[in-house]
C-alpha positions as CSV (number, residue, x, y, z in Angstrom):
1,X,91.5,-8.8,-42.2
2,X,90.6,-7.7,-38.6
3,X,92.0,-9.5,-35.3
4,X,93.4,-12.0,-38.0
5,X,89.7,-12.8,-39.0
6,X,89.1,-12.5,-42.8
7,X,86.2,-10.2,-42.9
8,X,82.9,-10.1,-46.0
9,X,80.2,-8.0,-47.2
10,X,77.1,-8.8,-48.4
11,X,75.3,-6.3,-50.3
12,X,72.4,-7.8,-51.2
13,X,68.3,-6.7,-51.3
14,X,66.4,-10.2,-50.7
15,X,66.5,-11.6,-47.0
16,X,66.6,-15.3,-47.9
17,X,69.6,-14.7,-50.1
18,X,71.3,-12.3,-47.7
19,X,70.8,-14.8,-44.9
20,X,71.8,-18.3,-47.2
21,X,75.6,-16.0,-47.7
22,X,75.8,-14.8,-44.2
23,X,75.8,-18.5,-43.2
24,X,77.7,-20.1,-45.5
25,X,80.5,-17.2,-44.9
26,X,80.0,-17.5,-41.3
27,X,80.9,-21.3,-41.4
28,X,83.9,-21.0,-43.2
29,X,85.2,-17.9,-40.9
30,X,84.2,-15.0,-41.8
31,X,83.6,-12.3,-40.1
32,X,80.0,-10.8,-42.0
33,X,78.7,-7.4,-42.6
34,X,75.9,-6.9,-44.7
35,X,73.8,-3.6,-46.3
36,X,70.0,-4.5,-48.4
37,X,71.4,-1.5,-50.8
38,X,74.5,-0.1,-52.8
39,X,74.1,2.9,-50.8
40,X,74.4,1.3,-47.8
41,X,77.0,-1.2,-48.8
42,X,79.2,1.8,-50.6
43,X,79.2,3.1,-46.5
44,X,79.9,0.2,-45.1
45,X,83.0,-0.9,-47.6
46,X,84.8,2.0,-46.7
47,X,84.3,1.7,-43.2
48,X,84.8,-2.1,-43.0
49,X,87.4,-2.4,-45.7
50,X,86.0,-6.2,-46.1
51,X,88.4,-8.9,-47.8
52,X,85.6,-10.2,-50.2
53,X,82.3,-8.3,-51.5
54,X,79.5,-9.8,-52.5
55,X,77.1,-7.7,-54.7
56,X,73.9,-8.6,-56.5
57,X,73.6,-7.2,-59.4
58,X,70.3,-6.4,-59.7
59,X,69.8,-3.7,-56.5
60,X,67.3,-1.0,-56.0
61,X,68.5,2.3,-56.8
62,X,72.1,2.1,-58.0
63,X,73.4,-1.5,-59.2
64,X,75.9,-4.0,-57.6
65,X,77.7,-3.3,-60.8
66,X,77.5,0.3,-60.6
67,X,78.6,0.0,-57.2
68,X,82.1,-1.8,-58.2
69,X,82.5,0.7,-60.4
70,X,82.1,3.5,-57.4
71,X,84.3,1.5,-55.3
72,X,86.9,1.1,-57.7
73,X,86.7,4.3,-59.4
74,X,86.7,6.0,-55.3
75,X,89.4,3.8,-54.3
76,X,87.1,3.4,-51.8
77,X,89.1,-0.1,-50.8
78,X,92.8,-0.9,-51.5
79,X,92.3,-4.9,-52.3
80,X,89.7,-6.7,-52.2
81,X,88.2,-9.9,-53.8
82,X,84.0,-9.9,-55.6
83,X,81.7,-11.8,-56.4
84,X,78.6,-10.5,-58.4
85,X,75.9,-13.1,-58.6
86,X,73.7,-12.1,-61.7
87,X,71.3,-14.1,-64.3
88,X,73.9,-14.7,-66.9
89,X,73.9,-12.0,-70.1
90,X,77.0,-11.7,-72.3
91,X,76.9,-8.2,-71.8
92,X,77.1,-8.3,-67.9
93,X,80.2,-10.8,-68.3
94,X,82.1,-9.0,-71.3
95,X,81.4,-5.4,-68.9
96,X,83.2,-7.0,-65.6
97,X,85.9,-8.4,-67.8
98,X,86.7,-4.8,-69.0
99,X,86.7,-3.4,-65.4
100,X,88.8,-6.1,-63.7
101,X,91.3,-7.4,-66.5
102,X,90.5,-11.0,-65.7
103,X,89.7,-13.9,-67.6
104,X,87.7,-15.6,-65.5
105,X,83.9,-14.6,-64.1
């Protein structure tokens, strides 16, 4: 949180998706910073230290769940909240439950 202003990131490849989560973050008061790749988004969470990520899961190059992996793994961001928005699989669910502990996806 910056200035008291809870801050996001978007790291997400498709315009229209990017832009339809910039708004709806915006309007609820967030303070937005977004990156089309994990690269890019990997650079920008450590610099931004956001309150809540947002990562597609399917990415070019490395994937928004290879990414939460890095962050984690790199620290590269004491506490944060994510969302992954992916086309449901089994496997993608059972594999975030492992890395975060939760019981809820």
């Amino acid at each position: 949180m910056k200035d008291g202003m809870k801050t996001a990131l978007i790291i997400e490849d498709d315009l229209n998706n990017r832009k339809l989560e910039k708004d709806l973050l915006q309007g609820a008061g967030y303070i937005v910073h977004e990156a089309e790749d994990a690269e890019a988004g990997l650079k920008k969470a450590k610099k931004e230290s956001p309150d809540i990520i947002i990562l597609d899961y399917q990415l070019p190059g490395m994937s928004g769940l290879q990414a939460l992996e890095k962050i984690i793994a790199d620290r590269l961001h004491p506490s944060f909240d994510c969302l992954i928005h992916l086309q449901y699989s089994e496997k993608a669910q059972n594999t975030i439950l492992s890395m975060t502990d939760s019981t809820q996806v």
